[in-house]
N, C-alpha and C positions, 0 to 999 in steps of 0.2 A: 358194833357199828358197821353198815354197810357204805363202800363207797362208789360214788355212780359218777365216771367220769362224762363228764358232757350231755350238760340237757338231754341231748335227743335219745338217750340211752334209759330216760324213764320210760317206761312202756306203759303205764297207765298211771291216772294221779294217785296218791296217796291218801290213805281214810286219814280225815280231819288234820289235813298238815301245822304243822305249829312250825313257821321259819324265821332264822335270822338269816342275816347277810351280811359278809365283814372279808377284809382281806385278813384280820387277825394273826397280821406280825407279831410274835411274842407269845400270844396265845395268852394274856394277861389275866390277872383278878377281875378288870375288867371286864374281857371277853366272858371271863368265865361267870361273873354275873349273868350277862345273858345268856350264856349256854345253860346255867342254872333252870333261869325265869321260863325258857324254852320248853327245859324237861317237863318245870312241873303243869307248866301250860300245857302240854299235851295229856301228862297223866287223870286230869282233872276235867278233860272233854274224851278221852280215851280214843287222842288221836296216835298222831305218830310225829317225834320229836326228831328236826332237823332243821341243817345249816348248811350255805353254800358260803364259799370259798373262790380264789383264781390263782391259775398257775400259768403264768407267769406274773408277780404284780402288774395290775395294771399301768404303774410308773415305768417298768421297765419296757412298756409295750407304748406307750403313749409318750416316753423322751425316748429315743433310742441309740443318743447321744450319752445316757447314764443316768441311770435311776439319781433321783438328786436328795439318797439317805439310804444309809447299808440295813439290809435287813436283818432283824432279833433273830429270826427263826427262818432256818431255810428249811425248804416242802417236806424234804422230811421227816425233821424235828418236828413240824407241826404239825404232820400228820398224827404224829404217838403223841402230841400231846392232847388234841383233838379225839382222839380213841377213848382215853379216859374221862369225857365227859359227860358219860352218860347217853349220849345222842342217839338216836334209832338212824340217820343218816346221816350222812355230810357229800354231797355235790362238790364235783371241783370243777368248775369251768375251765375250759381253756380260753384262757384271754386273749384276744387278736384285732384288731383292727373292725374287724367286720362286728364284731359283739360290743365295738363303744359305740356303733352306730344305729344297737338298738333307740330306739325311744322309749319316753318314761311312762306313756300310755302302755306301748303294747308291751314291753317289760313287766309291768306289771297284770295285764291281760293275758297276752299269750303267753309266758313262760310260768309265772306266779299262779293263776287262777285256773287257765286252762292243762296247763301241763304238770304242776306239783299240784297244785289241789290245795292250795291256804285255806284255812278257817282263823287263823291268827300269824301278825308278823312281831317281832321282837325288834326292835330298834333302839340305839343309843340316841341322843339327841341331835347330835350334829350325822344324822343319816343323808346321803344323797345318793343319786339313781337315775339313771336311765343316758343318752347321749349328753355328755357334756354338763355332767351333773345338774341337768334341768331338777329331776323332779326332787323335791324335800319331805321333812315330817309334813307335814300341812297338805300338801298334795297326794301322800299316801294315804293319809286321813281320811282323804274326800275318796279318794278310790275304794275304800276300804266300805266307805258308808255305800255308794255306789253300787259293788260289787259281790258284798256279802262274806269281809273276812273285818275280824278287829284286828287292830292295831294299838301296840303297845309299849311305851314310850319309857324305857330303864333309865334311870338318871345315873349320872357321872359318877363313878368311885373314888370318892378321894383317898388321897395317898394318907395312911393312917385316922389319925388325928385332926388334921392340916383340912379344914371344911373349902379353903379354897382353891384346892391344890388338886387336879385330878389327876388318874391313875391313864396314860396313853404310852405310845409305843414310840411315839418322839421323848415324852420323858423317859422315857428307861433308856434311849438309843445315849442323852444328854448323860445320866447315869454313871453309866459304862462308859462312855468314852472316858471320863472326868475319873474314874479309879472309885466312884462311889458305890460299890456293890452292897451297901448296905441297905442304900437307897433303893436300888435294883431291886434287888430280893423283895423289899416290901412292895413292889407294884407286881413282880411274877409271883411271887408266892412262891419261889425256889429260887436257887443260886442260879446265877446266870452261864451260860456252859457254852462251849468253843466242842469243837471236834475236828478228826484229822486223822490220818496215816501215819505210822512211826515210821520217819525213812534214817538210812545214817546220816548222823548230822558232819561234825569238823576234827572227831574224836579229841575234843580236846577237854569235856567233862568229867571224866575215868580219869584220863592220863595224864592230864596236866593240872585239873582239882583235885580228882580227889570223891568225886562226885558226878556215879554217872546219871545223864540225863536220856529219859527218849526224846528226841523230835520229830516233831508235830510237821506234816503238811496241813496247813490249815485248807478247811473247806469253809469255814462262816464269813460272813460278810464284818459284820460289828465288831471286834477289838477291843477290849479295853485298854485303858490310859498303859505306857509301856512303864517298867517295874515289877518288882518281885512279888507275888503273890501265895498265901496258903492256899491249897486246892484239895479236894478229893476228885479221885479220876478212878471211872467204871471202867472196867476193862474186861468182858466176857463174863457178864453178870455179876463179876464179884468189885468190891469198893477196897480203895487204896488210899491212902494220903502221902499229900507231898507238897514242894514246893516248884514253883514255876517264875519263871521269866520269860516275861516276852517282852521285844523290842529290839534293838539294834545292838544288843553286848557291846559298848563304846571301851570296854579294857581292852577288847581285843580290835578294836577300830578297821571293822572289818565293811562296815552299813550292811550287811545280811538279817533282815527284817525277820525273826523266829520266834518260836514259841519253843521252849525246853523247858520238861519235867524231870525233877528229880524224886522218885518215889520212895518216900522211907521206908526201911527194909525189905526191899524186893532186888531180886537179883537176877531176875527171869530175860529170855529174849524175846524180845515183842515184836523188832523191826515186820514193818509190813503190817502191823495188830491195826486195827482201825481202836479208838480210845476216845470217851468224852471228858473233858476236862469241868468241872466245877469250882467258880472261882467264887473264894470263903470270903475272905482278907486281904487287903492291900495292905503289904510288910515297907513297903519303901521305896522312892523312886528308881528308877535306874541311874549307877553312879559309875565314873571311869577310876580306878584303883588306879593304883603305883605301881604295881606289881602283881603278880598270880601269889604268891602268899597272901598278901596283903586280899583280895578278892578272896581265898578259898577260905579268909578268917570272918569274910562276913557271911558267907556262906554257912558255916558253923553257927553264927549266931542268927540269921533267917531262919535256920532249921530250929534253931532253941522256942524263935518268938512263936514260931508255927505252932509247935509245940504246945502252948503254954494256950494257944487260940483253938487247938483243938482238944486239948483236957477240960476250957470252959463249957465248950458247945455239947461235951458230954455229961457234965456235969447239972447243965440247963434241959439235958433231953428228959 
């Protein structure tokens, strides 16, 4: 996949463009329907398959007061995830002021027709476009017949089964916060993942459990619900398991908001390793003990339940 920052860096249009257009936080099942419907739309007119994107979201460019919802996937994660879909392109706008103030005419004229070169767009149903989200499906419709590209309307992905339930990046954001990763996972189509810096933490996972942990400077926006979770965590290509906690440690009633991993059998120094965290299972909420025995005994047993959750998931591969 090639990426072309900013419009004006096409230097001619592209034979038979096939595009969608999405901020695609999360990079979902969703999304990835369309990125699907994309590809094969191009293979089948033997055009060339792509999608734009913006960086910075538009919410963070348009409240500047605070985006008002953390984002799945920051640039990027979403980049690698975006890579694997096949695409022959992906555009990433820079987002700013001066580009909400395109219009939905010439958005679709000068940038769309004259500059990528559409022969077809890919849209989910709730599509909007141009200054202040004037133009919709219906009005790309008419430009479409107008202008000389089709337009192509992918319906909603429900989440499984659930026909009335669709697959969006506000549901998964609800998910994750709420400690349901199982719900997650079935809208991503993968575990949901955190990433971050090992820096030192309060050294008190070695030496006073019993059980050492890396910590995490988190980089992501989104959180899951605070409590103990099974994880597998990538760490220089290769895959680990373990257990994690994030949230405020209230045994030690200290309010330092963190993420610590405890990796089952690894003994290595990583301080400073950049690491993604992949969150399995929600083991239990966060609890304040009586004591550090009394904690390093549940400890022992999150590690068992981990355990027992990651003999199934091998067992189902």
């Amino acid at each position: 996949m090639k990426r072309i920052n900013g419009i004006e860096n096409i230097a001619t249009p592209f034979s038979r463009a096939v595009l969608t257009i999405g901020n695609f936080d999360g990079v979902h099942l969703g999304h990835q329907r369309l990125f699907a419907r994309v590809v094969e739309t191009a293979k089948k007119i033997n055009g060339t398959s792509a999608a734009m994107t913006f960086e910075p979201h538009p919410m963070k460019v348009l409240q500047p007061d605070g985006c008002p919802f953390p984002l799945i996937t920051l640039f990027e994660q979403k980049m690698e995830l975006m890579e694997k879909t096949g695409l022959d392109i992906l555009i990433v706008i820079p987002f700013n002021h001066e580009f909400a103030q395109i219009s939905a005419q010439s958005f679709v004229q000068d940038l769309l027709v004259n500059r990528i070169g559409i022969k077809a767009m890919i849209i989910g149903n709730d599509y909007c476009f141009g200054k202040k989200r004037e133009g919709n499906v219906q009005l790309l419709q008419q430009y479409g017949r107008e202008l000389g590209f089709d337009v192509q309307v992918v319906p909603w992905k429900p989440v499984g089964n659930k026909l009335e339930s669709r697959i969006s990046s506000t549901a998964i954001r609800s998910a994750v916060s709420s400690g349901d990763l199982d719900q997650a996972r079935a809208m991503l189509g993968r575990y949901y993942q955190v990433r971050g810096i090992v820096r030192r933490g309060r050294n008190r996972g070695g030496r006073l459990l019993g059980f050492p942990t890396a910590n995490l400077q988190l980089c992501d926006e989104l959180k899951p619900l605070s409590g103990v979770y099974a994880v597998s965590v990538l760490l220089q290509n290769k895959s680990y398991l373990g257990v994690a906690n994030i949230g405020f440690s209230p045994t030690f009633d200290d309010q330092q908001y963190t993420l610590e991993v405890h990796l089952l059998d690894f003994l290595e120094n990583i301080y400073d390793k950049n690491i993604c965290v992949n969150f399995i299972k929600r083991l239990r909420g966060e609890k304040k003990f009586s004591s550090i025995e009394a904690l390093s005994d549940q400890i022992h047993r999150d590690i068992h339940d981990a355990q027992i959750i990651f003999a199934s998931l091998r067992l189902s591969e």
